[in-house]
N, C-alpha and C positions, 0 to 999 in steps of 0.2 A: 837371740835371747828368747825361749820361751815364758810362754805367759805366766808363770810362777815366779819368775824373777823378776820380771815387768814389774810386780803386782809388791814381790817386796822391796824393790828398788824405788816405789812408790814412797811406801810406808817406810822408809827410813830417809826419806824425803822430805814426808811431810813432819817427819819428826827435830828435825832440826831447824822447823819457820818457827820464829819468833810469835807468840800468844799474840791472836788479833783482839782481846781484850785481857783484863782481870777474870780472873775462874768465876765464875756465878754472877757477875756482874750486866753481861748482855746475853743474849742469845743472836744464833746465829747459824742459816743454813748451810752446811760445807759438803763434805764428802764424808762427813763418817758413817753413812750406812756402807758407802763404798767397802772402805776398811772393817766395816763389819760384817759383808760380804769374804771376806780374805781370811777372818778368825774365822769363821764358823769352815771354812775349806781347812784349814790346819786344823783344827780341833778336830773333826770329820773325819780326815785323811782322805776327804775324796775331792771331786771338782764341784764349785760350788753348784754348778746348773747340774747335777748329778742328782746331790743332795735334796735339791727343790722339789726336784721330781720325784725319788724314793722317800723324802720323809714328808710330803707338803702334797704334792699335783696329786701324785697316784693315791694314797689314803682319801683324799678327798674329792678322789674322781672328778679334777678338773683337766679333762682329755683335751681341751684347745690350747694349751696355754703352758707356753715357753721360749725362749731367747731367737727360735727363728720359725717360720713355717715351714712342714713339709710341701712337697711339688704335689701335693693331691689335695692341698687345702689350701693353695695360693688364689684360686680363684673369691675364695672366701674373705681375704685380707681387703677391709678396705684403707682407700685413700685418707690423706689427711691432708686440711685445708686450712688458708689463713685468707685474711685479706687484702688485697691487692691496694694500690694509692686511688683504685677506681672505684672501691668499696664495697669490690663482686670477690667473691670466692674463686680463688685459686689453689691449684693442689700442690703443697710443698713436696721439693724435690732436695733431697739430700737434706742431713741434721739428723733431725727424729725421724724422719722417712725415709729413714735408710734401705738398703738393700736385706730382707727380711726374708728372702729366698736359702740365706745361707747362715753357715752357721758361725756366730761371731769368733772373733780373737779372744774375746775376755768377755766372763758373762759378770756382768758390772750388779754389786751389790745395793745398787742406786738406782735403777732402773733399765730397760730397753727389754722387760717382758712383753711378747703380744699374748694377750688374754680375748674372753669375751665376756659378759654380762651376763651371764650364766654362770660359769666356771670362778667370776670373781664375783658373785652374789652365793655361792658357796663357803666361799674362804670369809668372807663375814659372816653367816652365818655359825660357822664353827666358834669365831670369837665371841658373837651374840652369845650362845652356846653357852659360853666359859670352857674354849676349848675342845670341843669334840663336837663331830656330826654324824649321822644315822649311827651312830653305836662306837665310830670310832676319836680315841681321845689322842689327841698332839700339842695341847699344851694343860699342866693343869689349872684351876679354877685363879689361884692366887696368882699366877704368873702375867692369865690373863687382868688382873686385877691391877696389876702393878704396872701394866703396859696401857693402859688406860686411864691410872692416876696421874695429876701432876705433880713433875718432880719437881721444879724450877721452886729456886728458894723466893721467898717473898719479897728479897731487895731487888729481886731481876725484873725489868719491864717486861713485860707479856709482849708473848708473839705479835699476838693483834687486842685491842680490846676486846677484855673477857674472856682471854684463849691462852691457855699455859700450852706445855707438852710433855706428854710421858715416856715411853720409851717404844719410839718412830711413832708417834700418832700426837697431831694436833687434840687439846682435852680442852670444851668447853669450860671455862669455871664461874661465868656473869652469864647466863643467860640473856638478861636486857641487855647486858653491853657486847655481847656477841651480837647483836642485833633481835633478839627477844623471841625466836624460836628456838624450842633445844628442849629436849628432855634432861634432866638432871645425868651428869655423867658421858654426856652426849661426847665422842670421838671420833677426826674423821684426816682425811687428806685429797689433795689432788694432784693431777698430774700435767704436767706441759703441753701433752697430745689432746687435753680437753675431757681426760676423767676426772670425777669425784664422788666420795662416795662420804656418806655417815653413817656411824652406827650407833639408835640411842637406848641405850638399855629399859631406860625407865618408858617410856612407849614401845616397846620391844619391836622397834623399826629399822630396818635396812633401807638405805635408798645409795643404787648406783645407777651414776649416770656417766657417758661416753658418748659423745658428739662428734669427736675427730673432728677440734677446731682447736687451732694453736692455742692456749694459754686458756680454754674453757670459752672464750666468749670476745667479739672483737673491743668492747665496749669502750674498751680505753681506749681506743685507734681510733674508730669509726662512728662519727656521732647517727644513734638510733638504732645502735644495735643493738636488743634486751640482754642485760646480766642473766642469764638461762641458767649458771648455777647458783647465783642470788634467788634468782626468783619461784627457782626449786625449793625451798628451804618455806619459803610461804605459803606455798600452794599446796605440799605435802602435808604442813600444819596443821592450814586453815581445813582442811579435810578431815579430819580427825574429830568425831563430836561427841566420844565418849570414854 
């Protein structure tokens, strides 16, 4: 079975589970960027990591950054590390640390991008933006607007205190109940390999950070380890004196 059957053999899968809640009622992380990974490949007609790269990497001249590395830039991939029951850093082997030399089965609408902090302080930049950077436009002003407001209706609990979400981006809405830094508008996410990034319009601030540490920080595991992307959030702030 090729990966296009795979892909809708999924999605008329997942279309037949039963609602893990009432519509509008909870919120809930699943797989639909996955499945929105798979529209945009039918709508397209192309393969989705195609499309990344013609309509996304290449405009925005993020040259590192795609579903696997070439053999002349493997030297440059680093490790990724969690902590061990001895509460020393070890390098994960298999999962997210996969085999990055080749080129996957399916390029997952969900993640398994290798990027760098370069190439993905570009791609917020464009959204800073409202959509375009050094001169060229890929989304326009509203869309970005609309992807950064919160849609969640008002009887829904919030993500987390203070934090709705718009379309794929966590959207501050409490500033003191997000924890009391944020520019108004403020949008951001992170990732399992130990990225995060925000973007706040109203201080017109980008911050990405990439650790290559499982889950951003061991904190929850290993007592004394600093919340590093907590403690990013304060420190970027407290800098700020005008």
């Amino acid at each position: 079975m090729n990966v296009d059957n795979t892909l809708e053999e999924m999605i008329k899968r997942v279309a037949k589970l039963p609602l893990n809640a009432q519509p509008g009622s909870e919120f809930h992380y699943s797989i639909s960027v996955d499945i929105q990974g798979y529209i945009v490949q039918k709508l397209s007609g192309m393969p989705f990591e195609e499309f990344l790269e013609k309509r996304i990497f290449k405009p925005l001249n993020m040259v590192d950054t795609g579903f696997y590395v070439p053999a002349e830039k493997l030297k440059r991939l680093r490790s990724l590390y969690d902590y061990g029951r001895d509460g020393q850093f070890e390098v994960v082997h298999g999962g997210l640390n996969h085999d990055f030399s080749a080129k996957p089965a399916l390029a997952s609408g969900g993640g398994g991008l290798v990027s760098t902090a370069t190439d993905y302080m570009r791609f917020c930049q464009m959204l800073l933006n409202g959509g375009k950077l050094d001169g060229v436009r890929l989304l326009s002003p509203r869309s970005v607007e609309l992807m950064r407001t919160n849609v969640l209706p008002p009887t829904m609990p919030a993500v987390s205190p203070g934090v709705g979400f718009g379309f794929d981006f966590a959207v501050n809405t409490d500033a003191v109940a997000a924890g009391g830094y944020y520019g108004k508008g403020t949008f951001y996410w992170g990732g399992a390999a130990g990225t995060w990034f925000w973007i706040d319009p109203t201080d017109d601030l980008i911050v990405v950070g990439m650790i290559q540490q499982v889950a951003g920080t061991g904190a929850a595991a290993v007592a004394g380890v600093p919340d590093v992307r907590g403690l990013s959030h304060a420190f970027v702030y407290q800098a700020i004196v005008d």
